[in-house]
BADREN-723207 format. One line per field, with one value per atom (N, C-alpha, C, O): x, z, y; residue in three letters; atom name. Coordinates in Angstrom, 3 decimals, always signed. Layout:
BEGIN
x <- [X  ...]
z <- [Z  ...]
y <- [Y  ...]
residu <- [ALA  ...]
atome <- [CA  ...]
***
This chain:
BEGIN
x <- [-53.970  -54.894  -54.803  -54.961  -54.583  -54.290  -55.848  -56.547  -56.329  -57.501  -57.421  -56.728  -58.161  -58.353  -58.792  -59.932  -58.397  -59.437  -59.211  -58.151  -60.369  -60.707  -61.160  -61.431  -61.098  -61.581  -60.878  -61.728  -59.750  -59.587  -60.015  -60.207  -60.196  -60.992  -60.632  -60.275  -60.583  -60.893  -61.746  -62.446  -62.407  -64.173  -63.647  -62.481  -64.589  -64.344  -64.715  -64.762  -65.098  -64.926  -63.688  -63.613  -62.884  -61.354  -60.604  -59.387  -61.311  -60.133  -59.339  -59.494  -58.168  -56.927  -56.060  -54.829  -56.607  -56.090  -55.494  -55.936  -54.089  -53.137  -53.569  -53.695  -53.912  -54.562  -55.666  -56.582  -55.960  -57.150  -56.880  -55.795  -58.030  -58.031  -59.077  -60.111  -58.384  -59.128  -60.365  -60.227  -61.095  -61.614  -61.757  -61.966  -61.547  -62.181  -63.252  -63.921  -63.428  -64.248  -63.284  -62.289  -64.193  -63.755  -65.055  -66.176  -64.671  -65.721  -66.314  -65.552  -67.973  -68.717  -68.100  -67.949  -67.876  -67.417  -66.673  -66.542  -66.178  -65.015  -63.523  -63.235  -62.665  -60.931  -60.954  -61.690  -59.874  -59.941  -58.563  -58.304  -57.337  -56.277  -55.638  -56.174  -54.597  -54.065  -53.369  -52.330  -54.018  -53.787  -52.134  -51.375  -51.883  -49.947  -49.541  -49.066  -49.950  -48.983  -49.487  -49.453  -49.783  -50.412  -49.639  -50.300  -48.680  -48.061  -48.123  -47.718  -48.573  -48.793  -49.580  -49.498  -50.573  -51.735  -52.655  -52.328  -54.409  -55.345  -56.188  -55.686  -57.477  -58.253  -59.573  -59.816  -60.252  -61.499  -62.670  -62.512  -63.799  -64.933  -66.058  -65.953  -67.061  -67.978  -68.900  -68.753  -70.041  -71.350  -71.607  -71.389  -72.123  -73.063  -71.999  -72.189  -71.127  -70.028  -69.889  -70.081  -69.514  -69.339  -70.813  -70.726  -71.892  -72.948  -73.613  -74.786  -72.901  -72.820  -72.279  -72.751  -70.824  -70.014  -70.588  -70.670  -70.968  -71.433  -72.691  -72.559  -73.708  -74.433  -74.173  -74.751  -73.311  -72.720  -72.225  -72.561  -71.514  -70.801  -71.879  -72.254  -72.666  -73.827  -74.814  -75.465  -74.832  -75.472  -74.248  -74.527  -73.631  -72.499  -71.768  -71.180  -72.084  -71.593  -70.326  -70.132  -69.183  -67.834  -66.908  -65.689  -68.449  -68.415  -67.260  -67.554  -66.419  -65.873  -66.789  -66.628]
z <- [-25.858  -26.975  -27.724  -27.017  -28.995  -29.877  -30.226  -30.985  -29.809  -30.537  -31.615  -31.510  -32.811  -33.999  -34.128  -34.585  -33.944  -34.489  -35.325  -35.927  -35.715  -37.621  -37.192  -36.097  -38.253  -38.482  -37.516  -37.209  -37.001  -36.399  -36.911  -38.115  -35.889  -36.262  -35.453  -34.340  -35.640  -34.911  -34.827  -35.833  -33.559  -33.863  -34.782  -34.766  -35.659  -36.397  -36.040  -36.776  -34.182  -34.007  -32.685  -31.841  -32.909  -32.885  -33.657  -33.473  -34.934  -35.423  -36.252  -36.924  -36.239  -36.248  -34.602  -34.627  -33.576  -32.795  -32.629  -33.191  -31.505  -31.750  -30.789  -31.009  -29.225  -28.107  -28.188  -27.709  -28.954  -29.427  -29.037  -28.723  -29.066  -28.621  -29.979  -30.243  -30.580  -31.720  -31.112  -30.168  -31.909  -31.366  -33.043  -34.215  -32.435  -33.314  -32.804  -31.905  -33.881  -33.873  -33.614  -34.173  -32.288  -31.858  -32.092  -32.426  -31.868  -32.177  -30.462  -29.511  -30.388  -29.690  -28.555  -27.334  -29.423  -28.652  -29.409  -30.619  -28.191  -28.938  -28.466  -27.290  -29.257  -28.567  -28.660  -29.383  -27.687  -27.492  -27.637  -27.971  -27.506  -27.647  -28.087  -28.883  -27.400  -27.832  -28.880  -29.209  -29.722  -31.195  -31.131  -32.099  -29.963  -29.920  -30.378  -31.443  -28.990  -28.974  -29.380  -28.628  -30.218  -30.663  -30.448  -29.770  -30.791  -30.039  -28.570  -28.103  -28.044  -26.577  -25.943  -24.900  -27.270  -27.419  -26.579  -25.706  -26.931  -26.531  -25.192  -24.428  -25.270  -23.787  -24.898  -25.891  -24.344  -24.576  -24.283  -23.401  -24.389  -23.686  -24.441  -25.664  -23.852  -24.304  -24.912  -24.814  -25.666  -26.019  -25.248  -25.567  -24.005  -22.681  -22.509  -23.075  -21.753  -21.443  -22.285  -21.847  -23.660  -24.730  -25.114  -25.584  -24.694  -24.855  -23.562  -23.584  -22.517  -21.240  -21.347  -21.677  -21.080  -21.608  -22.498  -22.239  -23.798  -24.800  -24.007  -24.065  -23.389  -22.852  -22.026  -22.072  -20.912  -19.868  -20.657  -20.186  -21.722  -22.603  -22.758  -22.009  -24.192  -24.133  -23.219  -23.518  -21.922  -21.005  -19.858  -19.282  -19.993  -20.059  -18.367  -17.582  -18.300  -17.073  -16.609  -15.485  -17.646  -18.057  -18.110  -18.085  -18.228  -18.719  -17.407  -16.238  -17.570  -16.066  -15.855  -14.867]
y <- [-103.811  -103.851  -102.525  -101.530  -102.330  -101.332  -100.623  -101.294  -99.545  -99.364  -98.462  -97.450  -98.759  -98.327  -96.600  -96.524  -95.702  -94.127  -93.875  -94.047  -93.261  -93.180  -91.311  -90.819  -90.815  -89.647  -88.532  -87.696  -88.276  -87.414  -86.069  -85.899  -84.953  -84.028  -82.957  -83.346  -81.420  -80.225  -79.851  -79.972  -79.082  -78.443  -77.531  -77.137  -77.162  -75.570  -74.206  -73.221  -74.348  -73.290  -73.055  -72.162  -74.148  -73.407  -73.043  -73.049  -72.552  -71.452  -71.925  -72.944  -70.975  -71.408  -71.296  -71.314  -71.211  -71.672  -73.122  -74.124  -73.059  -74.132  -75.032  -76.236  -74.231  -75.040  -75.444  -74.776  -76.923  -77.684  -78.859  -79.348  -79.356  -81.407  -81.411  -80.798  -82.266  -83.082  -84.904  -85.682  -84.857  -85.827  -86.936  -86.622  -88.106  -89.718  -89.976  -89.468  -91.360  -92.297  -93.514  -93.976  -93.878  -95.607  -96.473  -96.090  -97.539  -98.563  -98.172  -98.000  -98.087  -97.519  -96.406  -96.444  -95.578  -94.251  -93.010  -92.828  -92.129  -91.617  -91.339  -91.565  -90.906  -90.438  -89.285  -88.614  -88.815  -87.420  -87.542  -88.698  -86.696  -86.485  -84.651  -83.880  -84.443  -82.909  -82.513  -83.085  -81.170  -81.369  -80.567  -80.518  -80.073  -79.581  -80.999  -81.392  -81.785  -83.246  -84.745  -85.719  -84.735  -85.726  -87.181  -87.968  -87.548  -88.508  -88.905  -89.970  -88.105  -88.344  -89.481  -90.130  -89.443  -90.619  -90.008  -89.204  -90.546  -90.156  -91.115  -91.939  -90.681  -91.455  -91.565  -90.880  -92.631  -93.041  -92.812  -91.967  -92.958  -92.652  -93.352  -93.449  -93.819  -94.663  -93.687  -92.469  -94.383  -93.493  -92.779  -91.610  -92.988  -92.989  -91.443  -90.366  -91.727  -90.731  -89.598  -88.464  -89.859  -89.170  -87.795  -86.661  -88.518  -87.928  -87.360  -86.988  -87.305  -86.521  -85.754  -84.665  -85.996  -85.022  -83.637  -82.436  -84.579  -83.321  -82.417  -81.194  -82.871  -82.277  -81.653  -80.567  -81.830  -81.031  -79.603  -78.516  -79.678  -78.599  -77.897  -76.994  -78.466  -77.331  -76.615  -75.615  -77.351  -76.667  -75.042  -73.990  -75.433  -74.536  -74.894  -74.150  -76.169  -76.310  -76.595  -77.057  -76.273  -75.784  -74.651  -74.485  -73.609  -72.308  -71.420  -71.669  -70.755  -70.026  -68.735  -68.019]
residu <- [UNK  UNK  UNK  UNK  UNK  UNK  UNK  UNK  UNK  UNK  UNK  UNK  UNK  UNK  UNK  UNK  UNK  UNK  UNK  UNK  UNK  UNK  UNK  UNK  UNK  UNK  UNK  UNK  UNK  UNK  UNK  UNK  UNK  UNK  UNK  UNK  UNK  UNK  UNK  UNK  UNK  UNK  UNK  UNK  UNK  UNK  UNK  UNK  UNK  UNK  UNK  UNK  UNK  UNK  UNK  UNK  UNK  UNK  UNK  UNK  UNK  UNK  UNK  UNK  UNK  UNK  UNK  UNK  UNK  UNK  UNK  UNK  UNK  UNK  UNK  UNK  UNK  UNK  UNK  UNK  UNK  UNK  UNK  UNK  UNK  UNK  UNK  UNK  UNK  UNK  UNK  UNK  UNK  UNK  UNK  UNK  UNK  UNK  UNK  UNK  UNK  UNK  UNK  UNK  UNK  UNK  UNK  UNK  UNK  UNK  UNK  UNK  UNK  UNK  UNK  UNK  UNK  UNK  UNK  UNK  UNK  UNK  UNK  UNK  UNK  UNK  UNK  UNK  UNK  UNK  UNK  UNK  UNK  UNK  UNK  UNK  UNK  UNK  UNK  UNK  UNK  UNK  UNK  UNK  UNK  UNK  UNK  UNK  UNK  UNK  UNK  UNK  UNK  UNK  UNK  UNK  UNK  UNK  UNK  UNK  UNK  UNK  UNK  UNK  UNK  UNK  UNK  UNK  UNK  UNK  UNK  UNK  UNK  UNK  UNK  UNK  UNK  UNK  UNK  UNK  UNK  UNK  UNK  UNK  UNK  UNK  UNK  UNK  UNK  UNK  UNK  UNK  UNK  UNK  UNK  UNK  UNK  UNK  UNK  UNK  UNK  UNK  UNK  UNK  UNK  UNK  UNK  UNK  UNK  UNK  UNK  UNK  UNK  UNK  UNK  UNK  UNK  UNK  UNK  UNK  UNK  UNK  UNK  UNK  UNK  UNK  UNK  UNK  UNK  UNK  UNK  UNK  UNK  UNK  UNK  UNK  UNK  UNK  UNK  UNK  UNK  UNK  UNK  UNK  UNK  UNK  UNK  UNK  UNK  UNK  UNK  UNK  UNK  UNK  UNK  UNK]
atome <- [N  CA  C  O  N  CA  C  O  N  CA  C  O  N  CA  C  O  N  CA  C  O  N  CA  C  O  N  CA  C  O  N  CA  C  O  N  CA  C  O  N  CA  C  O  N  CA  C  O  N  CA  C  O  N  CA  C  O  N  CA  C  O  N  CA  C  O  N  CA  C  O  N  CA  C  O  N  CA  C  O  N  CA  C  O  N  CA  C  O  N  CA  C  O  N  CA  C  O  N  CA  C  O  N  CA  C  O  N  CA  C  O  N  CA  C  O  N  CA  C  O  N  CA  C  O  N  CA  C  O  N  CA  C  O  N  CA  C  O  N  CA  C  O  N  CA  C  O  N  CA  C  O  N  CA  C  O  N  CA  C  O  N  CA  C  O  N  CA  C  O  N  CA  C  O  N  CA  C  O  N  CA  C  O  N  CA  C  O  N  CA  C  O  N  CA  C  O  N  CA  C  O  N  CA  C  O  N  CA  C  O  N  CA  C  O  N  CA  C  O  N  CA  C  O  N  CA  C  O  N  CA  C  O  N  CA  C  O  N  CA  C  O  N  CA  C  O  N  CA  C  O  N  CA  C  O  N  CA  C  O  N  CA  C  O  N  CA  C  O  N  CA  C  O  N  CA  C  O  N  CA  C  O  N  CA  C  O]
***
């Protein structure tokens, strides 16, 4: 099954740095994928996930 992403994107606070993952819009969710290799193709993640994820980040439980 081919899924559709719309809007690929960089955060803007990477910069001009090269080592970035860009993120889409999927139909209920989002794609993630690496902005070196983009052909590589990306991974999915639901709302639910997507908005864990994001929370996990801002809480800094990523942080080294």
């Amino acid at each position: 099954m081919d899924i559709q992403v719309t809007g690929w994107r960089k955060s803007t606070r990477s910069g001009q740095q090269t080592a970035c993952v860009e993120v889409g819009r999927v139909l209920g969710g989002a794609a993630v994928r690496d902005s070196k290799d983009r052909d590589a193709g990306h991974f999915t993640a639901d709302t639910a996930q997507w908005a864990a994820f994001l929370a996990a980040t801002k809480n800094g439980r990523f942080d080294i």
